[in-house]
Structures are given as structure tokens and as C-alpha cells.
Backbone as numpy.savetxt, mean C-alpha at the origin, in Angstrom:
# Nx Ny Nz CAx CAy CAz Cx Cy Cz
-13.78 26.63 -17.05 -13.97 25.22 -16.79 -14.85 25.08 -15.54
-15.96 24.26 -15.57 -17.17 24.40 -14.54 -16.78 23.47 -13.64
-16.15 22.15 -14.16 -15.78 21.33 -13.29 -14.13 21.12 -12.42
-14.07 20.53 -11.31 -12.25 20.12 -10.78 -11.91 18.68 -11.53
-11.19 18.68 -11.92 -10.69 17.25 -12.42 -9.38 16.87 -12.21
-9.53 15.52 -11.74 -8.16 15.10 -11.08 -8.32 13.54 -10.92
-7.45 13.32 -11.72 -6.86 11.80 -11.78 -5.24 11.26 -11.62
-4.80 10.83 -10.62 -3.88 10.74 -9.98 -3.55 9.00 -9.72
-2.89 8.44 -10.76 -2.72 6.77 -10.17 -1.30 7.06 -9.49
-1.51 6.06 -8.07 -0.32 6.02 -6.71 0.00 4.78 -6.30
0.83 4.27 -6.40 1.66 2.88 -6.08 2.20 3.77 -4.56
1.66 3.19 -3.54 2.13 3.48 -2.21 2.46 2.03 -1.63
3.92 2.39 -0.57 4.79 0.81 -0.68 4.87 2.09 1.13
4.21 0.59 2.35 5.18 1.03 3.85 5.28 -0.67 3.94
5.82 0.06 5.32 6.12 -1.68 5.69 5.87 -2.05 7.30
5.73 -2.62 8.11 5.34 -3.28 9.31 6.22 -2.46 9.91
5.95 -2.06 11.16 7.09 -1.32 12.75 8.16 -2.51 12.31
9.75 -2.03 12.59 10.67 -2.37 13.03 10.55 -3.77 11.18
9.87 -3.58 10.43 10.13 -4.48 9.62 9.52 -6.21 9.86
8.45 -6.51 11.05 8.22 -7.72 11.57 7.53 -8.07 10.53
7.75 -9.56 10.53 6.38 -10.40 9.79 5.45 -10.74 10.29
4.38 -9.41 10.31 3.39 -9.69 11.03 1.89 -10.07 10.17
2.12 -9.83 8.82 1.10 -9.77 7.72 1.04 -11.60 7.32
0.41 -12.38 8.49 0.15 -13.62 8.47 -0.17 -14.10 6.89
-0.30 -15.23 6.64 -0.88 -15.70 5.01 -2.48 -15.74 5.83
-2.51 -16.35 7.16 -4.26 -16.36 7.38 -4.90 -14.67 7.65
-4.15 -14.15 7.58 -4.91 -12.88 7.56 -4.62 -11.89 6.33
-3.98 -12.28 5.37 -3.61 -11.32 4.45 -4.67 -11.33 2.98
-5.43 -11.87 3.10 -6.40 -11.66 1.88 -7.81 -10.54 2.82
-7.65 -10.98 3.97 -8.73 -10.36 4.78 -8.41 -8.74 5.11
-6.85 -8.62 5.54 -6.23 -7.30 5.19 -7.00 -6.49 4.16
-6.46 -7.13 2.72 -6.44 -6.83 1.33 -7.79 -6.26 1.53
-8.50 -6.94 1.50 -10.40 -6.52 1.66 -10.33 -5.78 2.26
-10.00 -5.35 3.53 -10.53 -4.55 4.63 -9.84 -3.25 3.73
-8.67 -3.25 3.48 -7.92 -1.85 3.22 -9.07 -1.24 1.59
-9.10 -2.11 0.80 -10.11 -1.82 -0.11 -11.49 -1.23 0.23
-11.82 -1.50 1.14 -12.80 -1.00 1.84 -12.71 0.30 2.26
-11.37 0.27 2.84 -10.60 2.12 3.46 -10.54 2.72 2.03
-10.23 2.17 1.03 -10.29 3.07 -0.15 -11.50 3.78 -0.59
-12.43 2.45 -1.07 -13.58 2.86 -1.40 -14.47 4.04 -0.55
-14.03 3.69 0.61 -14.98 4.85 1.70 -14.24 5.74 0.99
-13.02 6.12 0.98 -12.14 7.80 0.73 -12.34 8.45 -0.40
-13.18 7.51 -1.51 -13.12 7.23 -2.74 -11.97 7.80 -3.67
-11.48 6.31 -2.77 -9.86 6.58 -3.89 -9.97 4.74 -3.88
-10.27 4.62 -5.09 -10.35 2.96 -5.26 -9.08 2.37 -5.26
-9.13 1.18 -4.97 -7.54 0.72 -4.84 -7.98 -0.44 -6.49
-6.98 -0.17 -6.82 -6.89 -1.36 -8.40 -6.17 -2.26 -8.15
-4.74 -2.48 -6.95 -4.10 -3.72 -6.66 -3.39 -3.33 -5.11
-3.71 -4.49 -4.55 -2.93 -4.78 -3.40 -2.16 -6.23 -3.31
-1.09 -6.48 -2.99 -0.10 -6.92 -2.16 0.78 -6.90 -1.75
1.93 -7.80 -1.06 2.89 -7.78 -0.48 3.69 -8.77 -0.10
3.98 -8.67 1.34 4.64 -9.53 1.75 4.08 -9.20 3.30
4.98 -10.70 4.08 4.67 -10.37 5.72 5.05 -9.34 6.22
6.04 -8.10 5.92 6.39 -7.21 6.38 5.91 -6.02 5.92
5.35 -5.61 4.39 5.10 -4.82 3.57 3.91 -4.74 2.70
3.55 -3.73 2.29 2.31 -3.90 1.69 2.52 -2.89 0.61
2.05 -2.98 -0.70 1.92 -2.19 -2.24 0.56 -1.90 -2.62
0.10 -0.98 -2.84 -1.72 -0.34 -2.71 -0.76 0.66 -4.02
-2.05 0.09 -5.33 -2.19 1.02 -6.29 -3.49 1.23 -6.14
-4.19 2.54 -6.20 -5.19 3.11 -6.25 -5.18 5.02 -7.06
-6.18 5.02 -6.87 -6.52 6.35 -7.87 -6.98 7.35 -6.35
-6.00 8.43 -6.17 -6.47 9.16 -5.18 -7.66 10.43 -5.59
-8.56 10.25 -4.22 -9.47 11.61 -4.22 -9.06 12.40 -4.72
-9.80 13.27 -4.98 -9.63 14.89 -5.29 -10.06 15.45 -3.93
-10.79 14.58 -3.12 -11.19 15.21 -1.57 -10.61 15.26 -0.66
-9.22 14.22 -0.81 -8.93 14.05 0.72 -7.23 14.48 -0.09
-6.14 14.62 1.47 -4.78 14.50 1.18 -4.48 13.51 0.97
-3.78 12.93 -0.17 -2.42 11.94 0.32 -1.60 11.35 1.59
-1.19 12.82 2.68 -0.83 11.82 4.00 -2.95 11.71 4.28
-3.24 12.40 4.39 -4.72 12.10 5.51 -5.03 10.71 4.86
-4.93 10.23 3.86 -5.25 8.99 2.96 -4.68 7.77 3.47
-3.29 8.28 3.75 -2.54 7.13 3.92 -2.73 7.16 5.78
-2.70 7.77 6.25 -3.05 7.49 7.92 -4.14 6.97 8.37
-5.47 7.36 7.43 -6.50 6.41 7.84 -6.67 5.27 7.31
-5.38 5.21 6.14 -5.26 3.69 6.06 -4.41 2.58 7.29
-3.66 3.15 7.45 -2.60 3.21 8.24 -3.27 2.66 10.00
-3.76 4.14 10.18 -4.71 3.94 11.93 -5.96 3.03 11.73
-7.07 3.00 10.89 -8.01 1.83 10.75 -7.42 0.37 10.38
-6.29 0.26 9.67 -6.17 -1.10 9.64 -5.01 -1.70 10.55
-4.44 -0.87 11.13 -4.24 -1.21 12.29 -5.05 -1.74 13.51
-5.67 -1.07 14.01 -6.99 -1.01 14.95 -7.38 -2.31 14.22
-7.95 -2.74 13.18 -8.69 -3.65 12.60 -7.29 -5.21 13.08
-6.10 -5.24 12.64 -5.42 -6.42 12.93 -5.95 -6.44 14.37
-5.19 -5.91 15.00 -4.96 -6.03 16.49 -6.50 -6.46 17.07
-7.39 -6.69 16.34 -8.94 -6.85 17.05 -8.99 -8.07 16.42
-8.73 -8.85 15.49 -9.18 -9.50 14.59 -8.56 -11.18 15.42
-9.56 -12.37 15.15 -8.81 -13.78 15.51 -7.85 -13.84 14.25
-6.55 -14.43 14.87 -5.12 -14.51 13.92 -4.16 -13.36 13.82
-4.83 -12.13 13.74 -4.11 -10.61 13.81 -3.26 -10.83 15.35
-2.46 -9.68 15.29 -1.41 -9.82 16.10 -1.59 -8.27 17.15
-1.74 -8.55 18.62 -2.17 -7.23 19.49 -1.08 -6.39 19.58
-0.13 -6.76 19.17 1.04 -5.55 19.07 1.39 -4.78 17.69
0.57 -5.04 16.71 0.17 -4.49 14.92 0.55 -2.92 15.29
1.98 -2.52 14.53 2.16 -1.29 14.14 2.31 -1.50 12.65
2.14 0.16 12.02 2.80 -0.12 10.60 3.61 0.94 11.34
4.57 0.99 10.16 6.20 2.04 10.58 5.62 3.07 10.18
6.79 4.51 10.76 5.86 5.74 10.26 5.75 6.19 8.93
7.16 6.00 8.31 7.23 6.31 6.80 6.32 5.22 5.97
6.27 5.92 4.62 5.93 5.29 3.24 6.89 6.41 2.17
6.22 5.28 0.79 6.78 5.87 -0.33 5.36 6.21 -1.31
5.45 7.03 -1.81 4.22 7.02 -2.94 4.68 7.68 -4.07
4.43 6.93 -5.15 5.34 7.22 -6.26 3.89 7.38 -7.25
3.64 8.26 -8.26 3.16 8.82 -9.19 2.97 7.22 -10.18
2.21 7.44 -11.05 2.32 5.83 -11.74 1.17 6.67 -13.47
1.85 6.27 -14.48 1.41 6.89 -15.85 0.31 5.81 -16.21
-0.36 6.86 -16.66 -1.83 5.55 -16.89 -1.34 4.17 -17.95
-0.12 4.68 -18.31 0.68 3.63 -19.39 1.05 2.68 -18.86
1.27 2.91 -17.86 1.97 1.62 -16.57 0.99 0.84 -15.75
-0.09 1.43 -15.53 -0.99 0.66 -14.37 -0.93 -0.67 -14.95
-1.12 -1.46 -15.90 -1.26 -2.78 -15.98 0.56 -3.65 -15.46
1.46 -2.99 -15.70 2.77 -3.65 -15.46 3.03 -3.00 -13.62
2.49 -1.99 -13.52 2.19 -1.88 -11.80 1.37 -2.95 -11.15
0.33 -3.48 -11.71 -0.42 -4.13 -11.11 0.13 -5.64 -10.84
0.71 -5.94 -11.92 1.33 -7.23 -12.15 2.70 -7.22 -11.48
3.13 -6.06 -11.28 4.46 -6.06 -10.19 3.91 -6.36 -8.64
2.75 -6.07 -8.24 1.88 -5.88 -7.32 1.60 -7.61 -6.94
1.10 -7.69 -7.69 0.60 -9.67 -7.66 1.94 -10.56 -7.49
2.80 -10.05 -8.26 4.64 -10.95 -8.46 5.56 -10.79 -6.81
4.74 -10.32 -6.14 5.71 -10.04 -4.93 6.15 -10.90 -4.26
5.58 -12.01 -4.40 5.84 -13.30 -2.98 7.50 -13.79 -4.62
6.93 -13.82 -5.14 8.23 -14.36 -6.90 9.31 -13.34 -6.12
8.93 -12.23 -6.59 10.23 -10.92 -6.92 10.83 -11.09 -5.41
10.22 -11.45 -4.40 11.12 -11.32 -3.32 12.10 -12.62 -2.52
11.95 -13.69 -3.84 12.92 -14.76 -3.49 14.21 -14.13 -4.37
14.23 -12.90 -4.76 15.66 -12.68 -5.02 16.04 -11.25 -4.48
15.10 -10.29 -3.89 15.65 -8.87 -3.86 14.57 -9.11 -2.23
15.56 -8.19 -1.39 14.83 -7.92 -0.07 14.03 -6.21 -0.06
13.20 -6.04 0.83 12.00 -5.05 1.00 13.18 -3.72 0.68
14.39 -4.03 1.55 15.25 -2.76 1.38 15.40 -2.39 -0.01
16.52 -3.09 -0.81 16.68 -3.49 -1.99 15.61 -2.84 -2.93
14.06 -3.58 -3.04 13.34 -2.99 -3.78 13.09 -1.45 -3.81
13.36 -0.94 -2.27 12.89 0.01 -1.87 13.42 1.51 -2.80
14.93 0.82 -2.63 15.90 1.70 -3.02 16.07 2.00 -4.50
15.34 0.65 -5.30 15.43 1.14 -6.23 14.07 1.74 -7.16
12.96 2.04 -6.35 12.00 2.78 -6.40 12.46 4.18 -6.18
13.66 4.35 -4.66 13.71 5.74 -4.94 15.18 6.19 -5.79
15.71 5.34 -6.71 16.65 5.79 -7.82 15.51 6.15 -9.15
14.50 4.95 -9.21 14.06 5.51 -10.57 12.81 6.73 -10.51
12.71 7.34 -9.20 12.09 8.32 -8.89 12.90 9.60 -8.28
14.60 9.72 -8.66 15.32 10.40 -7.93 15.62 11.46 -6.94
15.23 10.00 -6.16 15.10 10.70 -4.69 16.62 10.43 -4.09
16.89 11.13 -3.05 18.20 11.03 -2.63 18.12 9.78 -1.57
């Protein structure tokens, strides 16, 4: 085989330091862009982003060039750096250290994506914890 081939769809879910609502509504479409932007440079395209004020959900298709953590830290350290500079962003912008990144079957990306968009809905009944936990039951994690 002459060529590497690798296609990898990733639903990656962190959430704000200490859990704050710091992901304003006036800055959260501008987020969205900017982090799409961190994708495209890594070329690992992102196919859906959102969230909430505390949390953020990025489905994208990872490199074959880069790691997974190196992926997620320069998402992580540039869009950080990017709030904290920005009018409306907030100068104390951490994200927390953990994430989750869960594997996603090319069968699913359309009901991932649409779980992705439903977040401000799905979270007038289940909190960030809640969801969290049951991402890592149906991925059995301890």
C-alpha cells in the first residue's frame, strides 16, 4: 500500500476552568469561527461546533499529522489567548485541563451533529455533569 490512510471522526466535549460561564452569547459564534479556523490550519476540519456558556462540543475529522492531545492544546492555548484579547471576551479565560474525546461511526455523524446544534434544548433538562457521565457509560469508561 503506497499510501497512509486515516479517517478518524471525534466528538471532543471540555468545559471552562472551575466550570464558569464564560462562553458569552456575544462572543460565541465568533469563538465557533475562530476554533474552525484552529481546525482547518491542523487540517482536521471541524463539521460541528457548540455548546453552552461553560462547555464546548467540536466534531471534526482528525489529522493523520498531528496528535489528538497536540490537537486539542492548540485548540485549547490559541483560543484561549484569542478570548482574553478580544472586546466582550473575558481576561481571566481558562479552559479546564481535562476533555473527553469519544470515537464517532461515520453512521452517526449526522445524529452527532444535530446533538451538537440541540445543546442550548438538551440542557434545560440534563446538566454538563450529567451529560458528561453518560458519554462516559456509553463509552465504558470507569
Amino acid at each position: 500500500m503506497p499510501q497512509s490512510l486515516a479517517y478518524n471522526y471525534i466528538h471532543l466535549v471540555f468545559s471552562t476552568k472551575h466550570r464558569e460561564h464564560l462562553i458569552l452569547p456575544e462572543i460565541e459564534s465568533k469563538l465557533y469561527a475562530y476554533i474552525t479556523g484552529i481546525c482547518k490550519n491542523s487540517e482536521s476540519p471541524a463539521l460541528q461546533i457548540g455548546g453552552m456558556p461553560d462547555h464546548i462540543h467540536i466534531l471534526f475529522v482528525l489529522s493523520k499529522k498531528i496528535s489528538l492531545v497536540k490537537f486539542i492544546e492548540e485548540i485549547k492555548k490559541t483560543s484561549s489567548k484569542w478570548i482574553k484579547s478580544i472586546e466582550g471576551g473575558h481576561p481571566d479565560f481558562y479552559w479546564q485541563d481535562g476533555y473527553g474525546a469519544f470515537s464517532v461511526s461515520p453512521k452517526h455523524i449526522e445524529m452527532v451533529k444535530n446533538y451538537i446544534l440541540s445543546q442550548k434544548e438538551h440542557h434545560k433538562e440534563k446538566t454538563f455533569k450529567e451529560e458528561y457521565i453518560t458519554f462516559l457509560k456509553q463509552y465504558n469508561v470507569d
